[in-house]
N, C-alpha and C positions, 0 to 999 in steps of 0.2 A: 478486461477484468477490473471488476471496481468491489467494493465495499459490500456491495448489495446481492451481487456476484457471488461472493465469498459467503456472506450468513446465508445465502440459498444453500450452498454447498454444506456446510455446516450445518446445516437444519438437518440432515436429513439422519435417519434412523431406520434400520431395518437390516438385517443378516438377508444374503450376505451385501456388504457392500465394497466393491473390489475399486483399488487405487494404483495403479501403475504410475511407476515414476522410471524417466528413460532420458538421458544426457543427450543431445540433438547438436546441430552444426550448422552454422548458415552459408560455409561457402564448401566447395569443388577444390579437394577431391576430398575432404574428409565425410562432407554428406552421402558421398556413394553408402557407407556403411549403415546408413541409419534403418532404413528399409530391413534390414538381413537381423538389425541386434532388434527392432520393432519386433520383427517376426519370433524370434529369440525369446522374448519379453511375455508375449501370449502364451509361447510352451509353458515358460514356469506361473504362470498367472493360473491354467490351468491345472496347475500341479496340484499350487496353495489350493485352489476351490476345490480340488478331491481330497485334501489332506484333511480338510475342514469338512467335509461328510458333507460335503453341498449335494445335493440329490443330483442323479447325472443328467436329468432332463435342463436343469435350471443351468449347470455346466456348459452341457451343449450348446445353448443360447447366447452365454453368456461369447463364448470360441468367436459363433458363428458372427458375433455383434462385433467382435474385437477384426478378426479376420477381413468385414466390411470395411471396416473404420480404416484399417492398414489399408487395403487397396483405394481408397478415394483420398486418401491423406496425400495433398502436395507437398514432395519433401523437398523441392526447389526451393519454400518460401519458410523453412522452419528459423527457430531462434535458438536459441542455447539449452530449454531445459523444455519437456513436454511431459501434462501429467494430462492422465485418461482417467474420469470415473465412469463406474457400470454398476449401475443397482437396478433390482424390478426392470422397468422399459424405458429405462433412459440410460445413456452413453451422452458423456461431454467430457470436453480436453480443453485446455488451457494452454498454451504458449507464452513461455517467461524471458524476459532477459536473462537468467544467472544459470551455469550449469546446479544440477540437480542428482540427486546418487539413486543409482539405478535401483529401483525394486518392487515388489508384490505386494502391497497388503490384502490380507480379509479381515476384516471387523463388520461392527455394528454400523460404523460413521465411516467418511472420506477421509484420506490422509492428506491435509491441506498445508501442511504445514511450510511449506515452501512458497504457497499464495501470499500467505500472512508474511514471510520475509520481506519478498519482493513487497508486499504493502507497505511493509515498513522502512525499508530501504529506499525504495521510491512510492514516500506520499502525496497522496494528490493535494492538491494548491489552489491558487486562485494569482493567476498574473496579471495586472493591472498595467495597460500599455495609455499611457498617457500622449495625447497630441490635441493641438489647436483645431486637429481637421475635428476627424472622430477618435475617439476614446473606445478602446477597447476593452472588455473583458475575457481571460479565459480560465480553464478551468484545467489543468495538469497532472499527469503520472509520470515521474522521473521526464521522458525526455522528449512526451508525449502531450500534445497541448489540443484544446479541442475550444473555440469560441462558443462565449454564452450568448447567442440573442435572443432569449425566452421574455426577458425583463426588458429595463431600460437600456441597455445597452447594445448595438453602439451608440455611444450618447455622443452628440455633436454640438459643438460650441458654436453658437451665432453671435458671432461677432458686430453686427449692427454697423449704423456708421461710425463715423469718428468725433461726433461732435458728441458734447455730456448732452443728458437730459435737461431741459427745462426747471430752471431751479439750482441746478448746479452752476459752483463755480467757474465765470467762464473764462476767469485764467487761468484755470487748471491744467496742466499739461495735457493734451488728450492720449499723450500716450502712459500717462497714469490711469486715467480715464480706463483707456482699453486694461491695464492689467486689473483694477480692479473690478470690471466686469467677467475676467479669464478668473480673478479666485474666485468672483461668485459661482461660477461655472463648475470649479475644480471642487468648489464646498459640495456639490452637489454629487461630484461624480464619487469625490470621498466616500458622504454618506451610504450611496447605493453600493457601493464596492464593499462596503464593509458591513453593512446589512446581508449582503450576497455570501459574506465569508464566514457572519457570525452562524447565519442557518445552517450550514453544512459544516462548523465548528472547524474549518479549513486555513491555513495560514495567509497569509497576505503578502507578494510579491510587489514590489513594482517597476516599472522599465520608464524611462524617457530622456530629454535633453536635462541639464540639472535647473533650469529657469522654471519650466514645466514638475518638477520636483520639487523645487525650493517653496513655488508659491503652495505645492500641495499641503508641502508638511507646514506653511503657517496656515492653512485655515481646517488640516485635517488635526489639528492638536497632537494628543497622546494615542492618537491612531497607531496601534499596535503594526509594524512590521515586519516580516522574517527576514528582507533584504532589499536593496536596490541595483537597476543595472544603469549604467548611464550609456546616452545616445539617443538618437534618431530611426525609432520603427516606423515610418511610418508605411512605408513600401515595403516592409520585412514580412515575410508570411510564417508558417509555425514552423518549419523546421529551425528558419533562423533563429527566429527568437528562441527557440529551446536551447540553443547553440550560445545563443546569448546568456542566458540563465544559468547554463548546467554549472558552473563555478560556484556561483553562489549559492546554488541550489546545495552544492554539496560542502561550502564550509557551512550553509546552517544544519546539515543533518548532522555532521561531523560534530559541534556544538550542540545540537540538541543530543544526540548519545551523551557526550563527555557531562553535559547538564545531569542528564537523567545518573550517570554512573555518579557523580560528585551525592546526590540526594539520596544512591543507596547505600554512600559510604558512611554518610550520618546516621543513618536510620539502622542499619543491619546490627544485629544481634539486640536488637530493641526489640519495644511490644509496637515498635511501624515498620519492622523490616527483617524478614526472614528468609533464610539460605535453605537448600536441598530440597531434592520431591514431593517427601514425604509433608514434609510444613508449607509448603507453599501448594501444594495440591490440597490440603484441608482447606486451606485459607483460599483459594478459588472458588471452593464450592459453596462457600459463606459469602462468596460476593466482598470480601475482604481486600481483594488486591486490586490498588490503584493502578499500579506499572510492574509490569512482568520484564524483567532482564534474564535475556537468555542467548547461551553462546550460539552458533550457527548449527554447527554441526552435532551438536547434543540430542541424542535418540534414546529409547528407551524400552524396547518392545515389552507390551504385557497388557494389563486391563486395566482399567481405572476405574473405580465408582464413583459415579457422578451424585450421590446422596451424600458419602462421607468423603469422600477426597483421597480415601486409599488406593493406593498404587502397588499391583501385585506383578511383578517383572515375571518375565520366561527365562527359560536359559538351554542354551542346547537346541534341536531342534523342534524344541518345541514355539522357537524365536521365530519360524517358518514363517510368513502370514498376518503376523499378532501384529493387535494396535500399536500405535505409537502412545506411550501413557505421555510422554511430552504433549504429543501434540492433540492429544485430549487434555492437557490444560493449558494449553492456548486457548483452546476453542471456547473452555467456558469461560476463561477470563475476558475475551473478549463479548460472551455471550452476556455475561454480567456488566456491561460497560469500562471494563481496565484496557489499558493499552499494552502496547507487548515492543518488546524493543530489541532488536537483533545486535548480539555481538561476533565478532571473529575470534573463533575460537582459542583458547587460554584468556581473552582479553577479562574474565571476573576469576581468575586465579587467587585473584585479594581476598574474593568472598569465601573462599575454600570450597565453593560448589559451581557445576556449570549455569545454575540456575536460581535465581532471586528475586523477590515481591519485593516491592512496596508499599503499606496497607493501607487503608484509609480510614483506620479505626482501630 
């Protein structure tokens, strides 16, 4: 699941469009159960799509699609949380690291709201694996790392002989000599590494010995970085290095939240920052909101107009089914270019709402 993933998911429009959400297990013997609540999970999926006057042909279908999917679904290999969409002729599920709360929806859209966590919880990266051999690049989701060779990369240092060039000093140490043919090298791998991060507007890791770092950071200047790891990959393959990373991965997320929450404390109750649904759901649909802060578990069942930003809750059983209006204004925040930022719930109790913008106008 990546980004692109997601706005497919997000794009789409049309009644009905059914979202199951269903908490899963990766090991024995808690996964025996998952199969039996799966099954469990269709009954009331079909319930919502009768509740909802979905014609019984399109029902049937829908059963018949979901009952497939259960029977070829390996529950040997699941993760913590699994969501199922069904709309017209397509059926897709997703597999998450975090668990997820069980349930049905019917709307217009998918209920993704749990994608976009996990996105933001674990963002994808760019980790810079520095060495004299080859240089690496990769590209990362939380603990998941995948090598770029599309570009220049891996880029390998040739190191030549030992003697300077013609014209140079020849009582120069040649082993200054060789470092300052490693920064020209390292200027270069800079460059490309951060051209590679500015396009995908992704943060910038780096791993290596600190010799190998030291020279980087004098010829990569103000080269922006989210973190470094220190040591010797070069014989490390992606699990470890993920193994390597994940600390620092998670004091800069931890710091990027406490950033972003410090930037809604200035702004809130201004004309740059406003608390509850109702204001921040106008202000999404205006393309207003730079940064969306919202607790985890904050749901909202009802509808939301996507013209004016109002939000009309259910209540009772009428809650059956019905959109998430939260998580129809994720979707357009995100759809309008805002970021969205996951907290654990009570953590914006200061703001007096689960849920707060930051504008950009």
């Amino acid at each position: 699941m990546n980004r692109d993933d997601l706005r497919r998911l997000q794009a789409h429009r049309g009644f009905p469009a059914l979202s199951l959400r269903l908490p899963t297990h990766r090991k024995l013997p808690d996964s025996l159960q998952d199969p039996t609540r799966l099954k469990n999970l269709i009954r009331q999926a079909e319930k919502a799509l009768i509740e909802k006057d979905v014609p019984g042909a399109v029902v049937h279908e829908y059963v018949n699609r979901l009952e497939r999917f259960h029977k070829n679904l390996d529950y040997r290999h699941l993760d913590q949380g699994l969501c199922v969409f069904v709309a017209g002729d397509r059926i897709e599920s997703v597999m998450i690291p975090e668990p997820v709360e069980e349930s049905v929806v019917v709307g217009e859209t998918f209920l993704t709201r749990d994608l976009v966590r996990v996105l933001n919880r674990m963002p994808r990266y760019h980790l810079l694996v520095l060495s004299e051999k080859a240089t690496r690049l990769y590209e990362g989701w939380g603990r998941r790392l995948r090598e770029q060779t599309a570009g220049p990369f891996p880029m390998t240092h040739d190191e030549g002989d030992d003697e300077p060039p013609e014209g140079f000093n020849r009582g120069v140490d040649p082993k200054m000599h060789a470092n300052e043919r490693l920064k020209v090298f390292l200027n270069k791998v800079a460059s490309a590494a951060q051209a590679h991060a500015n396009a995908h507007r992704l943060p910038l890791f780096l791993a290596g010995v600190d010799r190998l770092r030291s020279f980087h950071g004098e010829v990569a200047g103000s080269q922006p970085l989210a973190g470094e790891v220190e040591g010797n990959f070069d014989r490390s393959g992606e699990h470890e290095l993920a193994e390597a990373l994940s600390p620092v991965l998670e004091e800069w997320l931890q710091s990027r939240r406490q950033e972003v929450l410090d930037r809604f404390d200035a702004v809130k109750g201004t004309r740059s920052g406003v608390t509850g649904l109702q204001d921040v759901g106008k202000a999404a649909v205006m393309g207003r909101v730079d940064t969306l802060l919202l607790e985890s578990g904050y749901a909202e069942p009802g509808s939301f107009d996507r013209s004016t930003g109002e939000a009309i809750l259910s209540s009772g059983n009428g809650a059956l089914g019905a959109d998430d209006v939260v998580d129809e204004i994720v979707e357009t925040v995100m759809e309008r270019g805002g970021d969205v930022v996951f907290y654990r719930d009570g953590r914006l109790a200061g703001a007096g709402a689960p849920i707060g913008a930051i504008l950009r106008f």
